[in-house]
PDBQT receptor file of N, H, CA, C and O in Angstrom, charges set to zero:
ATOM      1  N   UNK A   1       0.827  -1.190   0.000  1.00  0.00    +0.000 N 
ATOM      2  CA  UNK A   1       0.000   0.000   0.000  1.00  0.00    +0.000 C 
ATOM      3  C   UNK A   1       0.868   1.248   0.000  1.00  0.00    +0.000 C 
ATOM      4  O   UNK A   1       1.430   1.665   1.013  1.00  0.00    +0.000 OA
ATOM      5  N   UNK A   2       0.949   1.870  -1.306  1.00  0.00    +0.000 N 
ATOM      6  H   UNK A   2       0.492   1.531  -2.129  1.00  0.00    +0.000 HD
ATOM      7  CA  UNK A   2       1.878   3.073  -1.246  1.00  0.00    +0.000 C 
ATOM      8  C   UNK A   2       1.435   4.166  -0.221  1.00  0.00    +0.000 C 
ATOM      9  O   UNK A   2       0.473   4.007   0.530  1.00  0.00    +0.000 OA
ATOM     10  N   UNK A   3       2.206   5.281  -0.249  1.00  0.00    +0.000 N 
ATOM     11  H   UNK A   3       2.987   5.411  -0.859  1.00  0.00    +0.000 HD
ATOM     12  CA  UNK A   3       1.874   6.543   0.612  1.00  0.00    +0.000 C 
ATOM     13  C   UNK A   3       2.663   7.419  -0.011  1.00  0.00    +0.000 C 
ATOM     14  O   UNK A   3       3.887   7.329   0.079  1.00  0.00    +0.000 OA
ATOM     15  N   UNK A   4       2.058   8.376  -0.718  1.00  0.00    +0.000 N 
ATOM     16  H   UNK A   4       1.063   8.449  -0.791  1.00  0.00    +0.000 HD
ATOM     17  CA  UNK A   4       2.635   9.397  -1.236  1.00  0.00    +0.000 C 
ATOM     18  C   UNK A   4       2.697  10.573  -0.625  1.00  0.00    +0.000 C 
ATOM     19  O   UNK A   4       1.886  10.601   0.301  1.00  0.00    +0.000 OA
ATOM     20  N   UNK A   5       3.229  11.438  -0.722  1.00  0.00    +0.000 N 
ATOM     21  H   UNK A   5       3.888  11.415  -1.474  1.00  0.00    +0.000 HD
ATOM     22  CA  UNK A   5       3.047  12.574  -0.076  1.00  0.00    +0.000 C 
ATOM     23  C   UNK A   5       3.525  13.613  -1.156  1.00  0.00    +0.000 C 
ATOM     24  O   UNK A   5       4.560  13.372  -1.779  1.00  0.00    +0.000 OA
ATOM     25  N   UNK A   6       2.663  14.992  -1.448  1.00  0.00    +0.000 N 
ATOM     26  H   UNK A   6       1.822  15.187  -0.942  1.00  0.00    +0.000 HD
ATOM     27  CA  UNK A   6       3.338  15.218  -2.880  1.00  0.00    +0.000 C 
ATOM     28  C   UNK A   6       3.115  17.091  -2.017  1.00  0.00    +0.000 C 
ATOM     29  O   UNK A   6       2.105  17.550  -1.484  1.00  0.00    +0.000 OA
ATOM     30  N   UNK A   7       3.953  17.490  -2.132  1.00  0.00    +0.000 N 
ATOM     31  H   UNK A   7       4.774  17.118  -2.566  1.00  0.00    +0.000 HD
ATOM     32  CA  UNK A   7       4.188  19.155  -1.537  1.00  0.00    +0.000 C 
ATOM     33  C   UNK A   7       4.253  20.622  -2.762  1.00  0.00    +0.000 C 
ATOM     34  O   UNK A   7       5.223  21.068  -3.374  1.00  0.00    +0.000 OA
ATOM     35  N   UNK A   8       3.104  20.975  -2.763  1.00  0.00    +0.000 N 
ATOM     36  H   UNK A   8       2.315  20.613  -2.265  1.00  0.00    +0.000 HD
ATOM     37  CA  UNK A   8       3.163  21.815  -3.531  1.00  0.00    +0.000 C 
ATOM     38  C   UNK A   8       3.143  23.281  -3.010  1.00  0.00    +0.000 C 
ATOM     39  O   UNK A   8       2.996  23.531  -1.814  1.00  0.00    +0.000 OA
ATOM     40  N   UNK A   9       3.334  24.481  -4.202  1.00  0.00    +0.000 N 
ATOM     41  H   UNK A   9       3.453  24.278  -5.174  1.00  0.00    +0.000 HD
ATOM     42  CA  UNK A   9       3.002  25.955  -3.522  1.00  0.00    +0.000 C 
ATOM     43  C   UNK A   9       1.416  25.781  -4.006  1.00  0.00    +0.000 C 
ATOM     44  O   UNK A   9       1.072  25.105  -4.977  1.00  0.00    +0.000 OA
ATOM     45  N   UNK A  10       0.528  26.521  -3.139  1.00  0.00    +0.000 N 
ATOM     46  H   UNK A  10       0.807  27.070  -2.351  1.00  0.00    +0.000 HD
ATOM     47  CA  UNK A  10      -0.910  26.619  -3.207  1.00  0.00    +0.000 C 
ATOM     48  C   UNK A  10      -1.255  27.669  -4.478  1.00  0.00    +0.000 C 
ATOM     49  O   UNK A  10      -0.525  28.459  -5.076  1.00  0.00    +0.000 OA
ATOM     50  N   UNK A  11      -2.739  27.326  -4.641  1.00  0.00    +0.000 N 
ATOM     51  H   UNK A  11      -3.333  26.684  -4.155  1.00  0.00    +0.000 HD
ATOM     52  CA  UNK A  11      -2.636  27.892  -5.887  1.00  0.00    +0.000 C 
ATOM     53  C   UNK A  11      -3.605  27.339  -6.865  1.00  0.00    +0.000 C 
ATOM     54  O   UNK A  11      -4.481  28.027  -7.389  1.00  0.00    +0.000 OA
ATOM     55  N   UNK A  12      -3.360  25.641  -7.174  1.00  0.00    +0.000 N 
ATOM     56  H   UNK A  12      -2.649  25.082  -6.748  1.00  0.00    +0.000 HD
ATOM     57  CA  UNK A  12      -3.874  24.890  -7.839  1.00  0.00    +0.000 C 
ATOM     58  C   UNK A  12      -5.627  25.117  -7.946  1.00  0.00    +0.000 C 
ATOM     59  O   UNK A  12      -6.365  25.516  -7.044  1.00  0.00    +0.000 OA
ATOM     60  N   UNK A  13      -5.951  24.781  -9.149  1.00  0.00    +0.000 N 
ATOM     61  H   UNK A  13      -5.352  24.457  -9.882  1.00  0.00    +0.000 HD
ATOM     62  CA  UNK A  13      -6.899  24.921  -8.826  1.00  0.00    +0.000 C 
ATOM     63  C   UNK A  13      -8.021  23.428  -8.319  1.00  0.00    +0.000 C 
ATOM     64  O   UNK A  13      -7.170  23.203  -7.459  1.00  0.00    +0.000 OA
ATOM     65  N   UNK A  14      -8.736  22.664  -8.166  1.00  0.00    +0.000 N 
ATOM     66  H   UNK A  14      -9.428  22.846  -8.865  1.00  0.00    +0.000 HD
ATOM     67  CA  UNK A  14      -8.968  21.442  -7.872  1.00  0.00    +0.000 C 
ATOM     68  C   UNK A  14      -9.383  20.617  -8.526  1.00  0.00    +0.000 C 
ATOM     69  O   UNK A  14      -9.852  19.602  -8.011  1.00  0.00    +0.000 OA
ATOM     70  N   UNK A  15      -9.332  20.835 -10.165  1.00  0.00    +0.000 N 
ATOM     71  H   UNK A  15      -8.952  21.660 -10.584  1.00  0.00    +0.000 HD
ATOM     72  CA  UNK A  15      -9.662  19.910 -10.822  1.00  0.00    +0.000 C 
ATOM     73  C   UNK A  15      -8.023  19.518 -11.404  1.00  0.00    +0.000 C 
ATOM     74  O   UNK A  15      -7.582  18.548 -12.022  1.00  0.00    +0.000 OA
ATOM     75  N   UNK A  16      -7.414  20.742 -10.890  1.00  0.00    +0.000 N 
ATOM     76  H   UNK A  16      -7.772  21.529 -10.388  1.00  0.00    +0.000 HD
ATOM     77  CA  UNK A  16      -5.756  19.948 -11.290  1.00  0.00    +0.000 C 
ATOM     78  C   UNK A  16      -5.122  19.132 -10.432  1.00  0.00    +0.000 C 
ATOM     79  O   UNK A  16      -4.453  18.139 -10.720  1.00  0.00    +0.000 OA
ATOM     80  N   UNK A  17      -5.391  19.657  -9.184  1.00  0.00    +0.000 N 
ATOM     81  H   UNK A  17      -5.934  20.464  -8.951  1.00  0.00    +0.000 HD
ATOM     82  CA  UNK A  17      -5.640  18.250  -7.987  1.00  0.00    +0.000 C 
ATOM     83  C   UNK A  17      -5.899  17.130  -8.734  1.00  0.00    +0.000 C 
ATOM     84  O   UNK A  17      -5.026  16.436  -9.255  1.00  0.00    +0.000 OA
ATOM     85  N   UNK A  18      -7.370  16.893  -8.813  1.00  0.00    +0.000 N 
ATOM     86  H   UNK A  18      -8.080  17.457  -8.390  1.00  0.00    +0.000 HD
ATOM     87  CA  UNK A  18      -7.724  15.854  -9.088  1.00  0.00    +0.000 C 
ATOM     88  C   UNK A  18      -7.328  14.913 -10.185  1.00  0.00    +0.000 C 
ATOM     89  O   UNK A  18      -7.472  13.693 -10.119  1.00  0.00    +0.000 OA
ATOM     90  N   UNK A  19      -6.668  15.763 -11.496  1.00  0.00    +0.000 N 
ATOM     91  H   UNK A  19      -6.552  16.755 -11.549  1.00  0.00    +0.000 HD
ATOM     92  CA  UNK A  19      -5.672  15.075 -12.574  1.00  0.00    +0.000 C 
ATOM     93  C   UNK A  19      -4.753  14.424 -12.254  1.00  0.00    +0.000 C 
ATOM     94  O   UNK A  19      -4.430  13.385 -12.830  1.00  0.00    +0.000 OA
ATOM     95  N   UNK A  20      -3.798  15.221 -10.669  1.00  0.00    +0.000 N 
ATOM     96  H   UNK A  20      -4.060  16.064 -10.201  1.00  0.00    +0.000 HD
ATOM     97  CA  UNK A  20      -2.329  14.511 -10.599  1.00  0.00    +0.000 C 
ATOM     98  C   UNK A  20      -2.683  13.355 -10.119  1.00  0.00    +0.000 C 
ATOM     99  O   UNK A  20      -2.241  12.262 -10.475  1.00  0.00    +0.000 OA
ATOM    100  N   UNK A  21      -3.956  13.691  -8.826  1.00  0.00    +0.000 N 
ATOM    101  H   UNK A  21      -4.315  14.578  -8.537  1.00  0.00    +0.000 HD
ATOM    102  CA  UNK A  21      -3.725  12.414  -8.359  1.00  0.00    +0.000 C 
ATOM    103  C   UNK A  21      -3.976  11.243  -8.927  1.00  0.00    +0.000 C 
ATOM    104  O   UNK A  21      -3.512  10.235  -8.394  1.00  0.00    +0.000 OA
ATOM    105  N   UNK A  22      -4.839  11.126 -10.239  1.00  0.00    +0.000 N 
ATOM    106  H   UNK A  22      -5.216  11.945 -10.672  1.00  0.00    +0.000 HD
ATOM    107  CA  UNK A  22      -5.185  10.595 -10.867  1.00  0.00    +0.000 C 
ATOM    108  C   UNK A  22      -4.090   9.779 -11.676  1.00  0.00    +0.000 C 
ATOM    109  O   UNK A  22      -3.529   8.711 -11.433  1.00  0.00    +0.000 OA
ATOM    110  N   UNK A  23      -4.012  10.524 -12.548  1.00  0.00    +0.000 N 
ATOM    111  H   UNK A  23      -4.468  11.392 -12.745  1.00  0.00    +0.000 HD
ATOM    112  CA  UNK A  23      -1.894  10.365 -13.244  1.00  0.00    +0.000 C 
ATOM    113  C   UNK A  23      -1.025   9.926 -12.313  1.00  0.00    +0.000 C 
ATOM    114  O   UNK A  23      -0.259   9.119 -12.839  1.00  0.00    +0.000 OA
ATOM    115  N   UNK A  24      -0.749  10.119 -10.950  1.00  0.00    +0.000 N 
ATOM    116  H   UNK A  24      -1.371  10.775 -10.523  1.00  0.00    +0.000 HD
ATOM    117  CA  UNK A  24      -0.096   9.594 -10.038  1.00  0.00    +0.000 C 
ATOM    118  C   UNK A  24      -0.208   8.309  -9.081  1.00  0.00    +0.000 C 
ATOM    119  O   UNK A  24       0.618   7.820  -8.310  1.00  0.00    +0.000 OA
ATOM    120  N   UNK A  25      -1.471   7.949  -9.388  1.00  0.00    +0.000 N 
ATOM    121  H   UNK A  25      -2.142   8.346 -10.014  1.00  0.00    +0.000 HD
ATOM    122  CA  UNK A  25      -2.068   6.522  -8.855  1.00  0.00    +0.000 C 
ATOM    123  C   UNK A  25      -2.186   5.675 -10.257  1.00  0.00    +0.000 C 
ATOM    124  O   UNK A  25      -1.904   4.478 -10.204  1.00  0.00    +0.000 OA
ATOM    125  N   UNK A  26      -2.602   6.261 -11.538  1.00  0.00    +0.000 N 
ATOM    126  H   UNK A  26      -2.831   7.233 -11.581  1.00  0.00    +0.000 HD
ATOM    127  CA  UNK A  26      -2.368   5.513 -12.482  1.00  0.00    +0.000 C 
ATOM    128  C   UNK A  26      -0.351   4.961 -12.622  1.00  0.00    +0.000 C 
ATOM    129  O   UNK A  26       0.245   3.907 -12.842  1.00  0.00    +0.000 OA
ATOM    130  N   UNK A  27      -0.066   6.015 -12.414  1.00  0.00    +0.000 N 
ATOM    131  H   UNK A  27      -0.551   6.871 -12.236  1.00  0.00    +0.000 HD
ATOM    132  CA  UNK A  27       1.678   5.522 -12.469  1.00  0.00    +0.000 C 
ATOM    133  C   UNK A  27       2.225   4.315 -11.309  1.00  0.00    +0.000 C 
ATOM    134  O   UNK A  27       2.802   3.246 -11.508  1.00  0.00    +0.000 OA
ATOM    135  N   UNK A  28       1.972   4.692 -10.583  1.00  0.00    +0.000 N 
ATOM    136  H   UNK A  28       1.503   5.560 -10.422  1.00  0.00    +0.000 HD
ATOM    137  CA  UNK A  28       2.032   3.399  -9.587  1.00  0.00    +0.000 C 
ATOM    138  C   UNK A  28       1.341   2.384  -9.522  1.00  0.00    +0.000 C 
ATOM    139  O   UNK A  28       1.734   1.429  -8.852  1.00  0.00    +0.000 OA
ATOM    140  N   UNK A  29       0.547   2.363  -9.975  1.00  0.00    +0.000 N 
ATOM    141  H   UNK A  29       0.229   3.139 -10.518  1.00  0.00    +0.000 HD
ATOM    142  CA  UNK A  29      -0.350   1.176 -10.243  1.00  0.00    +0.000 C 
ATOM    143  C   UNK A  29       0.545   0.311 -11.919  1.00  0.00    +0.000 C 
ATOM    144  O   UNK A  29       0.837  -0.885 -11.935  1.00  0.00    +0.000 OA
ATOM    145  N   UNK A  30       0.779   1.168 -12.989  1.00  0.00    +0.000 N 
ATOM    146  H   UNK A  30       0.541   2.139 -12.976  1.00  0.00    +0.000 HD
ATOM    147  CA  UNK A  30       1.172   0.676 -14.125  1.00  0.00    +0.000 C 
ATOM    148  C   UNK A  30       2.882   0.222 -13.739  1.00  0.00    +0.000 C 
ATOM    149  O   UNK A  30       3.451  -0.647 -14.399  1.00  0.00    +0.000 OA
ATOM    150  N   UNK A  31       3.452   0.829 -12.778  1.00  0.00    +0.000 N 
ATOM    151  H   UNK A  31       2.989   1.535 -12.241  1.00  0.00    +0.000 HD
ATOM    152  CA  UNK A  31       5.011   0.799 -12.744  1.00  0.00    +0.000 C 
ATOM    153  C   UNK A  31       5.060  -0.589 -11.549  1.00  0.00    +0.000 C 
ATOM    154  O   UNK A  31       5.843  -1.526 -11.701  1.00  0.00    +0.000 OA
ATOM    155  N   UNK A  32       4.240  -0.512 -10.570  1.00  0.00    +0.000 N 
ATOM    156  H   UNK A  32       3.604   0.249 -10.447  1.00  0.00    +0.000 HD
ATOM    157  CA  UNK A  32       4.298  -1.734  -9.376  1.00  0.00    +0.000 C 
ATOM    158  C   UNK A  32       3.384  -2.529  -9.144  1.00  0.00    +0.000 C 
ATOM    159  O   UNK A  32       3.360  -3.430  -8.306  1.00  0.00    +0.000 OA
ATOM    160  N   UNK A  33       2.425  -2.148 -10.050  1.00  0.00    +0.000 N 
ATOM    161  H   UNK A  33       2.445  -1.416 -10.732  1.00  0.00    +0.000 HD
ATOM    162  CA  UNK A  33       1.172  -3.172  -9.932  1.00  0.00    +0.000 C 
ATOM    163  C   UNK A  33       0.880  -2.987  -8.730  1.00  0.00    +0.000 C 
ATOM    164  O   UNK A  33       0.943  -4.083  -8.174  1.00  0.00    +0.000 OA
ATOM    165  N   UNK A  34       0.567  -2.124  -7.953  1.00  0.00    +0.000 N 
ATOM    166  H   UNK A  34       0.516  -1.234  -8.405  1.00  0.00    +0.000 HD
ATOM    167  CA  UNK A  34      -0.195  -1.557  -6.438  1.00  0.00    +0.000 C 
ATOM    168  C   UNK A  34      -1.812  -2.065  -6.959  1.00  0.00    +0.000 C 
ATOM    169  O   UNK A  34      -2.268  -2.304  -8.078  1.00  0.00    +0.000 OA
ATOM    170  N   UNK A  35      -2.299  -2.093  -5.841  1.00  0.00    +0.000 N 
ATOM    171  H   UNK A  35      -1.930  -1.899  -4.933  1.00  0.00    +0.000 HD
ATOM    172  CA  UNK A  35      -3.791  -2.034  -6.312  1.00  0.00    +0.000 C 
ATOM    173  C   UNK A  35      -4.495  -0.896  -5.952  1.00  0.00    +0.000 C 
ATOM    174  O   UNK A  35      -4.651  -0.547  -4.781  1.00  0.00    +0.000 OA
ATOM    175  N   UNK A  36      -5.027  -0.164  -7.148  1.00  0.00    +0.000 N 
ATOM    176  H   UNK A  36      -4.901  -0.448  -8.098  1.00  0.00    +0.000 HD
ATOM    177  CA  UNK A  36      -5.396   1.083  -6.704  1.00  0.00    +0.000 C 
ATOM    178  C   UNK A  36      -6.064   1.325  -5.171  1.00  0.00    +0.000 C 
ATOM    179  O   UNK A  36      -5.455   1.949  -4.302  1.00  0.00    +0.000 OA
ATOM    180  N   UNK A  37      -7.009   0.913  -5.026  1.00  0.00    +0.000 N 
ATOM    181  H   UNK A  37      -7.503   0.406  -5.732  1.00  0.00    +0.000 HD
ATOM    182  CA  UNK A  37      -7.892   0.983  -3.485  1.00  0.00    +0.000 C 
ATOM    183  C   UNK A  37      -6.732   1.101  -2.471  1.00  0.00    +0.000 C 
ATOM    184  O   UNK A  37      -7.020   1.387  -1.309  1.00  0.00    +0.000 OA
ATOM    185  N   UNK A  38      -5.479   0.909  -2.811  1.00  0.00    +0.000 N 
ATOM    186  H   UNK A  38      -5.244   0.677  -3.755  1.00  0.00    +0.000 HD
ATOM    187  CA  UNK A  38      -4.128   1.078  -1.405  1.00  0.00    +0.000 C 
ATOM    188  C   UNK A  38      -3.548   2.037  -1.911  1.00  0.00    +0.000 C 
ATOM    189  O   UNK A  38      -2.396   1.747  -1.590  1.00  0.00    +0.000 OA
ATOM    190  N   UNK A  39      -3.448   3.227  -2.618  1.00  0.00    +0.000 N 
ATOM    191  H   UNK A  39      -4.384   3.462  -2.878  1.00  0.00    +0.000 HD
ATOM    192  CA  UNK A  39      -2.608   3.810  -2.895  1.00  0.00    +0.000 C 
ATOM    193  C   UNK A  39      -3.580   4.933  -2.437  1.00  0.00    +0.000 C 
ATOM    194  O   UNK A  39      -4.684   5.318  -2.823  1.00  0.00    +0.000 OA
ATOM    195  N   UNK A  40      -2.323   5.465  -1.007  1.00  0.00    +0.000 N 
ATOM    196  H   UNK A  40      -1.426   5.152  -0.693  1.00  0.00    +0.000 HD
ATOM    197  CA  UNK A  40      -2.991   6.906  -0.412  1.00  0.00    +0.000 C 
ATOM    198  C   UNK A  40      -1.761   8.258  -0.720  1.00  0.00    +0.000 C 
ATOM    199  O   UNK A  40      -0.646   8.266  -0.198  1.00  0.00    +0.000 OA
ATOM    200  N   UNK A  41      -2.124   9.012  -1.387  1.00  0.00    +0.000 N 
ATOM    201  H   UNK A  41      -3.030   9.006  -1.811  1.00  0.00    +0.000 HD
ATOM    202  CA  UNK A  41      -2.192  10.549  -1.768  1.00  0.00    +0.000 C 
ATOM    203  C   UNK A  41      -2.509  12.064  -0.610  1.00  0.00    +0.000 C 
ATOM    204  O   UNK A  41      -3.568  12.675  -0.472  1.00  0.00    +0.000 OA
ATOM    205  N   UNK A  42      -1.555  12.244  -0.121  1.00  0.00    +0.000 N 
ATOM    206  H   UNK A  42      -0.694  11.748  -0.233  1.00  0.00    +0.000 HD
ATOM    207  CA  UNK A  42      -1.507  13.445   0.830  1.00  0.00    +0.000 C 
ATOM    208  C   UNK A  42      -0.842  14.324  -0.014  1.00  0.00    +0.000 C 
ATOM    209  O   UNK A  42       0.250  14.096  -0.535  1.00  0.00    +0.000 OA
ATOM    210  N   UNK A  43      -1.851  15.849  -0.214  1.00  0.00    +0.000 N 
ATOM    211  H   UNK A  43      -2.738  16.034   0.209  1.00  0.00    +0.000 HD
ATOM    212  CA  UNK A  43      -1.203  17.022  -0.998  1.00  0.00    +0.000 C 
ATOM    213  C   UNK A  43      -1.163  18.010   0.562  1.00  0.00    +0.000 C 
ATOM    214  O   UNK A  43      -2.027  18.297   1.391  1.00  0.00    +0.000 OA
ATOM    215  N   UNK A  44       0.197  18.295   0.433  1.00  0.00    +0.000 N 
ATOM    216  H   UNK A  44       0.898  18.062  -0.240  1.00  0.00    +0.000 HD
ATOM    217  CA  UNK A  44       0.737  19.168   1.080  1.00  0.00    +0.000 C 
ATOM    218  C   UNK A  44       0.472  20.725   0.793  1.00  0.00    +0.000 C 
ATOM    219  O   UNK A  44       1.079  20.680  -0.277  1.00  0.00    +0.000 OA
ATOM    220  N   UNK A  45       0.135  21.832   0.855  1.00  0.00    +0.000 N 
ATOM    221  H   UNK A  45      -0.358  21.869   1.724  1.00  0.00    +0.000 HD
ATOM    222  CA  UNK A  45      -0.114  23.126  -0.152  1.00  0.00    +0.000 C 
ATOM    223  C   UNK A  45       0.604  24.140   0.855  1.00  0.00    +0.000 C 
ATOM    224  O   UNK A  45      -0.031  24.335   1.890  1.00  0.00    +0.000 OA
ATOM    225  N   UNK A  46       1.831  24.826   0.729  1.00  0.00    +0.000 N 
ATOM    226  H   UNK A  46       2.348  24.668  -0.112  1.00  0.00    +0.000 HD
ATOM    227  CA  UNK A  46       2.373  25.787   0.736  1.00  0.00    +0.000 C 
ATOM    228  C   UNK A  46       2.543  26.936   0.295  1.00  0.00    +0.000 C 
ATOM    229  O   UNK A  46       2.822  27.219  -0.869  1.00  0.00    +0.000 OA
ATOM    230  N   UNK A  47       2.339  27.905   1.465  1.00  0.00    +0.000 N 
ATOM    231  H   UNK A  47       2.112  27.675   2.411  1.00  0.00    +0.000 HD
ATOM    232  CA  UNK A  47       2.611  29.320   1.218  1.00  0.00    +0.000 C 
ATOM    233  C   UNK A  47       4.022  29.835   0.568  1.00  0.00    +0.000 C 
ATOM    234  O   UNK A  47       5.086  29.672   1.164  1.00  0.00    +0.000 OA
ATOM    235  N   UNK A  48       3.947  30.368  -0.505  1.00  0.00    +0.000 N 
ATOM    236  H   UNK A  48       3.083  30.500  -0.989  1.00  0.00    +0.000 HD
ATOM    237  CA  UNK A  48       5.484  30.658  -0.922  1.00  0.00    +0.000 C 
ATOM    238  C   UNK A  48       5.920  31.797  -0.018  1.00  0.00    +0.000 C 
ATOM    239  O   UNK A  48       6.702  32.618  -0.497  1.00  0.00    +0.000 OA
ATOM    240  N   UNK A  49       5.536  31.930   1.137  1.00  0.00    +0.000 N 
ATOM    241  H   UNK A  49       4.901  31.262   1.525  1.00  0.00    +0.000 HD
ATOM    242  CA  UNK A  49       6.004  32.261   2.385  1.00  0.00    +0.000 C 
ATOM    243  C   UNK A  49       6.749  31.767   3.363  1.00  0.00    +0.000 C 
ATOM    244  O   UNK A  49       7.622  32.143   4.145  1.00  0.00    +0.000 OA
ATOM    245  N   UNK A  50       6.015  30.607   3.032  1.00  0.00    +0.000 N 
ATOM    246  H   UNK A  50       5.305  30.302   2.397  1.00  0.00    +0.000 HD
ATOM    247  CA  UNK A  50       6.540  29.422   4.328  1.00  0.00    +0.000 C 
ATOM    248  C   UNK A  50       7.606  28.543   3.557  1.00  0.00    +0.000 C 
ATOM    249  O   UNK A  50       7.927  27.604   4.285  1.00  0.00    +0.000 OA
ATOM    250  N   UNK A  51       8.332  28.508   2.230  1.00  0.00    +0.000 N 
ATOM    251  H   UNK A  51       8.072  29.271   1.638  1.00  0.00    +0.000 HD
ATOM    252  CA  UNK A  51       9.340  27.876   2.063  1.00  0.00    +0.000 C 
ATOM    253  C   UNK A  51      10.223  29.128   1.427  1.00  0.00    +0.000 C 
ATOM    254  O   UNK A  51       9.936  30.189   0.874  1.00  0.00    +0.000 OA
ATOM    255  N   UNK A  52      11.628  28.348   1.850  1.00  0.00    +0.000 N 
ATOM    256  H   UNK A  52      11.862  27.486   2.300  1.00  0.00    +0.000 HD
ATOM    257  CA  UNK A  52      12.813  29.017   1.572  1.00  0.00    +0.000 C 
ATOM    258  C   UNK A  52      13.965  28.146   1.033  1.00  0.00    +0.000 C 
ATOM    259  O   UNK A  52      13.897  26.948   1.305  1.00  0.00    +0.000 OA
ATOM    260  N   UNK A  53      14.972  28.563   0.336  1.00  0.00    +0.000 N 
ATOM    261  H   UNK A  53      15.027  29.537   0.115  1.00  0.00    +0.000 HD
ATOM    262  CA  UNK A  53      16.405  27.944  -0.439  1.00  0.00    +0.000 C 
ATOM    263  C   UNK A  53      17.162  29.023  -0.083  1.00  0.00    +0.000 C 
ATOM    264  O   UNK A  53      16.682  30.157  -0.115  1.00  0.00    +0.000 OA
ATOM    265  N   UNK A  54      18.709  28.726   0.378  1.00  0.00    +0.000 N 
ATOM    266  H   UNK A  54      19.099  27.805   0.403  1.00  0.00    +0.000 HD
ATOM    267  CA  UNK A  54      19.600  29.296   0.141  1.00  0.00    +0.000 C 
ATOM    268  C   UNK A  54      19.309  30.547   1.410  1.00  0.00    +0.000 C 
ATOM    269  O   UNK A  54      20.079  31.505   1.475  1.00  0.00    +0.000 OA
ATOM    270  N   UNK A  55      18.247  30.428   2.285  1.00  0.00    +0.000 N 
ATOM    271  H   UNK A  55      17.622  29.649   2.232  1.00  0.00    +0.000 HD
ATOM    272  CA  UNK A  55      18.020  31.509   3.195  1.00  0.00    +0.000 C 
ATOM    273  C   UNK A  55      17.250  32.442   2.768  1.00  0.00    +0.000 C 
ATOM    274  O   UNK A  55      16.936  33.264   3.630  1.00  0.00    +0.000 OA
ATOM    275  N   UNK A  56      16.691  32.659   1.379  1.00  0.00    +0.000 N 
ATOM    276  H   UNK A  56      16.945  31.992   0.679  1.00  0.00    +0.000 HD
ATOM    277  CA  UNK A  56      15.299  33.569   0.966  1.00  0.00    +0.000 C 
ATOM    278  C   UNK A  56      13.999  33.107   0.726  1.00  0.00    +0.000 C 
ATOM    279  O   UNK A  56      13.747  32.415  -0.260  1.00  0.00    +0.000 OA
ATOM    280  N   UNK A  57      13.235  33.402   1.472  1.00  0.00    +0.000 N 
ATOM    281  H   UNK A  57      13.440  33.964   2.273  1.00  0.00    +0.000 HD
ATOM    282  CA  UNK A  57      11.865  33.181   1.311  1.00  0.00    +0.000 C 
ATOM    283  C   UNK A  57      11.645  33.054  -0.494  1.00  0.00    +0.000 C 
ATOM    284  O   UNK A  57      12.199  33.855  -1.247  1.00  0.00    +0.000 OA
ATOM    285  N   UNK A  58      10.897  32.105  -0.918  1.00  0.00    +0.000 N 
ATOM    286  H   UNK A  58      10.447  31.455  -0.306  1.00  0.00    +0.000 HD
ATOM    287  CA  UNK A  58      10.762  31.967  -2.364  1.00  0.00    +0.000 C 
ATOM    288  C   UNK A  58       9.891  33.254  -2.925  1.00  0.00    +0.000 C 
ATOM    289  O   UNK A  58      10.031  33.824  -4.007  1.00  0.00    +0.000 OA
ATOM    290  N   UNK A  59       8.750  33.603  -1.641  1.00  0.00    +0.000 N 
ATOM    291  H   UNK A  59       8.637  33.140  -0.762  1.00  0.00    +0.000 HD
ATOM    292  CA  UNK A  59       8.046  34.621  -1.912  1.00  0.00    +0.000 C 
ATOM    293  C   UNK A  59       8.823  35.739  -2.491  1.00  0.00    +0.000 C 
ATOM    294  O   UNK A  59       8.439  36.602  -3.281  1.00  0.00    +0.000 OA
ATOM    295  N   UNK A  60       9.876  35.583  -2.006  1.00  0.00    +0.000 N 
ATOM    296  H   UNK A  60      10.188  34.882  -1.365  1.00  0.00    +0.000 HD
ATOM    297  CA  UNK A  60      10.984  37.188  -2.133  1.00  0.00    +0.000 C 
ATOM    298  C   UNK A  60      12.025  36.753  -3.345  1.00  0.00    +0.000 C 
ATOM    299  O   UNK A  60      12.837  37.617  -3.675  1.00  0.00    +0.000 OA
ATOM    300  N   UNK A  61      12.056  35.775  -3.873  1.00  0.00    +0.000 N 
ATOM    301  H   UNK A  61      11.396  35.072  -3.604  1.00  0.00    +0.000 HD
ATOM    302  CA  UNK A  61      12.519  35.570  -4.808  1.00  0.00    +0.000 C 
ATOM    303  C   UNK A  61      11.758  35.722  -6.591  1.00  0.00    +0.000 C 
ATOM    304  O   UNK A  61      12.311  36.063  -7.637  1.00  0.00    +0.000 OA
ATOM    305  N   UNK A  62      10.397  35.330  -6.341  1.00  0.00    +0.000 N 
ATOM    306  H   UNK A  62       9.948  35.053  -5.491  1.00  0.00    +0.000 HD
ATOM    307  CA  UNK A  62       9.486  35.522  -7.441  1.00  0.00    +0.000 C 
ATOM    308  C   UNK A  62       8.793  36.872  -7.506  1.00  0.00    +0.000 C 
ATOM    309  O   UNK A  62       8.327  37.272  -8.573  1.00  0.00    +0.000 OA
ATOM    310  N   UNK A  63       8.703  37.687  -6.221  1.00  0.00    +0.000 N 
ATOM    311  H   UNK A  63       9.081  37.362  -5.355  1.00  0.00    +0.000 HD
ATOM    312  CA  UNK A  63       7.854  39.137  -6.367  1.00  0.00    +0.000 C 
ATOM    313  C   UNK A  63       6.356  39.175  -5.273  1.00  0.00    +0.000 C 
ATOM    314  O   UNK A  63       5.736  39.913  -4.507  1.00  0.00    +0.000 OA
ATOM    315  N   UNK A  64       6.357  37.509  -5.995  1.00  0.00    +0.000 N 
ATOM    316  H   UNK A  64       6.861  36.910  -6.617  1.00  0.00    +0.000 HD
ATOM    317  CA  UNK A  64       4.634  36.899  -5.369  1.00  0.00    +0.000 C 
ATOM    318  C   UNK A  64       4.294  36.688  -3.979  1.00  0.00    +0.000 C 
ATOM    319  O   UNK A  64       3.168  36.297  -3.671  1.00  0.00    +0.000 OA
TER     320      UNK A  64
C-alpha cells in the first residue's frame, strides 16, 4: 500500500488536484502493480512564504 506525499506551492486549482492524483495513482499502479484501493495521496499546499532555499523566502525571490 503506497503513501505518497506530494508538496506543492498553493494555488492549484482542484480539478488539477484531481488530474495529478489521478496520473499519479495511475503511475504506480502501471510501474508496481499496487492495487489502486491502497494507494494513499496526501497534498501538502504551501505558502510561498513558508518555504525558503539558500536563506530567501521563495516569496521574495518571485515578487509573489
Amino acid at each position: 500500500m503506497p503513501k505518497v506525499t506530494i508538496q506543492l506551492f498553493e494555488g492549484r486549482s482542484l480539478d488539477q488536484k484531481r488530474e495529478m492524483v489521478t496520473k499519479v495513482t495511475d503511475a504506480i499502479v502501471e510501474s508496481i502493480g499496487a492495487r489502486r484501493e491502497g494507494i494513499d495521496i496526501t497534498i501538502l499546499e504551501i505558502g510561498k512564504d513558508q518555504y525558503a532555499v539558500g536563506g530567501q523566502l521563495h516569496i521574495d525571490k518571485t515578487g509573489h
